[in-house]
N, C-alpha and C positions, 0 to 999 in steps of 0.2 A: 321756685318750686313748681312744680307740674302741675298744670291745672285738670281737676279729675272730675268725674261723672256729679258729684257731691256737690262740687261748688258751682257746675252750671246749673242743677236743680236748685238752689238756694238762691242762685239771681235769676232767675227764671219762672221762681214760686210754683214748682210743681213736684212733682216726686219722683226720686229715682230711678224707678223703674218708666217712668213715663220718657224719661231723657233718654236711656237705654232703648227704647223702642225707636227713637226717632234715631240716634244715632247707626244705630243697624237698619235700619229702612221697612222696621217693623209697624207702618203707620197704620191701618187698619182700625185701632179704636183711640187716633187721637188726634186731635182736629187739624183746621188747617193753619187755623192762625197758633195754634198751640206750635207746632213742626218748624213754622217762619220765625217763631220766635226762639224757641228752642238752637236753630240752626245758628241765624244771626248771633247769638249769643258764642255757639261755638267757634263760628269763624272768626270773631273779635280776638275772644281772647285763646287763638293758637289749637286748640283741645285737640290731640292725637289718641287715637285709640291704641289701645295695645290689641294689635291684634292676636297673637299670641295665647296672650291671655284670657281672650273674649274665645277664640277658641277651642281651647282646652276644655271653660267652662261649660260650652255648649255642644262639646263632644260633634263637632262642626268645622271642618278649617274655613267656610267661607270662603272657598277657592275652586271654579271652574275651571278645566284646561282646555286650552284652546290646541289641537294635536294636526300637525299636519305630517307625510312624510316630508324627511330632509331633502332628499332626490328632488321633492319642486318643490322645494322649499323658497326659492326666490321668482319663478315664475307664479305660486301661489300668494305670496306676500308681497306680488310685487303690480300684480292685477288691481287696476283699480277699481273696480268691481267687488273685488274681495273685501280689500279696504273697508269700502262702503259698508259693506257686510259687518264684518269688524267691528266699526266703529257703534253702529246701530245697536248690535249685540252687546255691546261693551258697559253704552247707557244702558239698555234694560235690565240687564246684570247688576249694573251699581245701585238704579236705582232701587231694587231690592233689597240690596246689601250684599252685593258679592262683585269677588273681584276677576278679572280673569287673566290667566296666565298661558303665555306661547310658548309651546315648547314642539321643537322640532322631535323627530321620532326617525331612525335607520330602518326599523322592521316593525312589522307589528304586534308581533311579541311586546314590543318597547312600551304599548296603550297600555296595558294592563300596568308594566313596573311604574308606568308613571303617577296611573291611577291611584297606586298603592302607597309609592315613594313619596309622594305630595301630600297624600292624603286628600284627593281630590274629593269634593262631594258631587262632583261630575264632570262631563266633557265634552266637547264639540268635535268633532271629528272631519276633515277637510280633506280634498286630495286622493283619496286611497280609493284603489282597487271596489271595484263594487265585490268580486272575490274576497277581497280582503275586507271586508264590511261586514260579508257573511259569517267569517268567521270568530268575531270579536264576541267574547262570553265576558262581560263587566265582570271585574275585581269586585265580590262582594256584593255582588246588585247594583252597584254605583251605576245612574243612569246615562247612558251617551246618545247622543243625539248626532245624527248625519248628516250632513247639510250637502245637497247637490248630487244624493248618491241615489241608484236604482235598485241597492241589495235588499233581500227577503228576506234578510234578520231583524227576527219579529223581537230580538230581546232591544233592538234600540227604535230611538223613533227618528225619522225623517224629514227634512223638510227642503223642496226642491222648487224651482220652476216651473212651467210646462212645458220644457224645452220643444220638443215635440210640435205641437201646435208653434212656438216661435220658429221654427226650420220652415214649415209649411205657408205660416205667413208670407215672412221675406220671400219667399218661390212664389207665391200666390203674386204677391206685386208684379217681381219684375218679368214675369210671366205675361202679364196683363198689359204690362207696356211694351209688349210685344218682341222681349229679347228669346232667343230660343236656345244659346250656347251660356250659360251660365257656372262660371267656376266656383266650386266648393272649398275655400279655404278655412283649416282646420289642424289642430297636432292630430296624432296619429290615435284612431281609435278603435277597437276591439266590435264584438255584437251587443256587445252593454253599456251602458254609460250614459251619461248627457251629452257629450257630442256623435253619440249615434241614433240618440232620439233626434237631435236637432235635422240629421241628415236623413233619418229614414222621415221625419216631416217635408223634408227638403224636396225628397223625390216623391213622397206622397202627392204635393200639386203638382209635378213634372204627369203624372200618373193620372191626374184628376183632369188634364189638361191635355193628356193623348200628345203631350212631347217628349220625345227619348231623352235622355239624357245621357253623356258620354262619359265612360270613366277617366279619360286621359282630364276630365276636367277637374280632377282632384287634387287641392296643391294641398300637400302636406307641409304644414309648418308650424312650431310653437307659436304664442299669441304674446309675440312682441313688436315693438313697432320697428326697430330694426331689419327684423327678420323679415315681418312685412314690404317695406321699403324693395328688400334684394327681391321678393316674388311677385312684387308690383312691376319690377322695370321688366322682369324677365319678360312678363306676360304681357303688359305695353306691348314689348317689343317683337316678342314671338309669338302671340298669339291674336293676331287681329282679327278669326271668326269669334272669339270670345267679347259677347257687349257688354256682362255682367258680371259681378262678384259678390257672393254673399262668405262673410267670414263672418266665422264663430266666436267673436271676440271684438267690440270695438277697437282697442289701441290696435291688433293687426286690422284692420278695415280701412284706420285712419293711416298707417303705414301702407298700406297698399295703395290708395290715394295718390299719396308721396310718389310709391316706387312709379306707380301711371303717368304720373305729370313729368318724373324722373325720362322716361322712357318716349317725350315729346308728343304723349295722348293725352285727352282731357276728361278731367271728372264730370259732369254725366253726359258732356256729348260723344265721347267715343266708349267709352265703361260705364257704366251706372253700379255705384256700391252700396251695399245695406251690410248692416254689423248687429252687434247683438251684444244688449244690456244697456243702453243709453247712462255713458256716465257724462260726466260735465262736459270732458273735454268733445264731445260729440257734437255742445252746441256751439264752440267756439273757432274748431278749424274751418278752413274753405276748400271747398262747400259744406255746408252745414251736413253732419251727417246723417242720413236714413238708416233706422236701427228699430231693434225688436225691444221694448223697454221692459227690463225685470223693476221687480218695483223691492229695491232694496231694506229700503225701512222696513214694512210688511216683514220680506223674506227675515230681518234677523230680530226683529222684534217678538215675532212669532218662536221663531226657534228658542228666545232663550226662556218667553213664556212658557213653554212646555217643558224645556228640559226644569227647568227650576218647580213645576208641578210636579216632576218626577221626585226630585230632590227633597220637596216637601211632605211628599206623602198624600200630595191630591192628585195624582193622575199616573195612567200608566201606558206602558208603550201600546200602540195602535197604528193605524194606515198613515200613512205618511200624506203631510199637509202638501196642497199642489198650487203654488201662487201662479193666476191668471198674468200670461203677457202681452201686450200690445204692441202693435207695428205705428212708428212716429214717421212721418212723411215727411224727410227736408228736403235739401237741395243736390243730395249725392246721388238721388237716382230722377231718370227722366225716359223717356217713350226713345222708342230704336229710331223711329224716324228723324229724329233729330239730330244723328251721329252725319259727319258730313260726306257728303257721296265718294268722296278721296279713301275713304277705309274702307 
């Protein structure tokens, strides 16, 4: 027989609604050894919630949507950056009591049927258009939240990087170690966005620094390490006034690396690289990589703080939250004087 809310309060000596709070992640007026005990209890013997049930009653599905478009649907799921995001978001969600659900989207028409089709009580919005950000009018007031977008749609809330300032770091370095040709690798990007903040920071120190910067140094590429690899050797190989690379994406930084070594050049004595987001794999390849660190926890721990203040009825949309980033110094960039006088 199913073990129900009734029989953990009775081996637990407390009352049902106390169990009910700790089971939905409604802790706030009940202790902590009360919660430990409570739990342990549940996990022993099995105890499944109906969720169904739990929200009918509470006129609530307890269900966020995690909404990206389908179109990059696998280079955005496939980011380990995102990930990290993700996962971050995913605890702070639960630990509230809510779950979250991915669900890819064709158009963005598709937010809203989803919002409604689910019964969402909110949603994270990933990927899309800052156009198409602007446009999004919540299903019912249901609150969404934007993660990495630069849109003015004051009906959702925000929460981004400071991309910006990371473009200008990374140029600020390798500026300083005296390289003066440095390649911008990047997908392809419009006058809005976070990869045109990172690029208008980019040439901000080229600008602060009284060094022109060349367009022909623009490698357009999605942010895979594959794709990286093929515009690492090219540029190895064809482009030896180039000493530096800053990409918009660690995994292509660390594929560019590749394609460099590929292409019989070496990481930081002939190229010096910086990437952007510092995830694991950054401190593991060789050379260690030089990157602009977003501080992921923060970024999704924050987000789902807020959207779920919306959700609750304590907060409402405002200026979008701007996490501070940092430039980590390893071993993928070094001074131009150090490239060997043969290049």
């Amino acid at each position: 027989m199913p073990v129900t809310l009734k029989d953990i309060a009775a081996e637990a000596g407390v009352s049902l609604m106390t169990v009910s709070n700790v089971v939905n992640g409604n802790h706030d007026k009940v202790s902590v050894g009360t919660i430990e005990r409570v739990r342990a209890i549940v996990d022993r013997r099995g105890y499944v919630a109906n969720a169904s049930a739990r929200s009918l009653a509470a006129k609530s599905s307890r269900l966020i949507g995690l909404l990206v478009p389908s179109s990059e649907h696998d280079v955005l799921v496939l980011s380990p950056h995102n990930v990290a995001v993700f996962g971050f978001l995913e605890r702070r969600l639960r630990d509230r009591g809510y779950h979250l659900l991915f669900r890819g989207v064709t158009e963005t028409a598709e937010v809203d049927v989803a919002v409604r089709s689910w019964n969402l009580d909110g949603a994270v919005v990933l990927g899309f258009l800052d156009e198409e950000v602007d446009g999004f009018a919540p299903a019912a007031g249901t609150p969404i939240l934007a993660l990495d977008s630069y849109s003015g749609n004051t009906r959702t809330t925000g929460v981004r990087s400071d991309d910006r300032e990371g473009g200008r770091l990374a140029a600020e370095h390798l500026l300083a170690l005296g390289h003066r040709r440095i390649a911008f690798a990047s997908p392809a990007f419009s006058d809005v966005g976070l990869v045109r903040q990172r690029f208008d920071g980019f040439l901000q120190a080229h600008q602060d620094a009284g060094v022109a910067w060349h367009d022909s140094d623009l490698l357009v590429v999605d942010p895979t390490w594959e794709l990286g690899v093929e515009v690492g050797r090219t540029l190895g190989a064809d482009h030896p006034d180039v000493t530096a690379a800053f990409a918009t994406a660690d995994i292509l930084a660390v594929g560019l690396m590749e394609g460099i070594a590929r292409s019989g050049r070496s990481v930081p004595g002939d190229v010096s690289v910086v990437g952007f987001d510092d995830i694991d794999l950054a401190h593991y390849v060789t050379p260690k990589l030089t990157t602009v660190r977003q501080d992921v926890g923060t970024k999704g721990s924050i987000a789902a703080s807020m959207l779920l203040d919306e959700v609750e009825g304590v907060g409402t949309p405002g200026e979008p939250v701007v996490i501070p980033v940092e430039l980590v110094v390893r071993e993928s960039t070094g001074p131009l004087s150090d490239r060997p006088s043969s290049v």
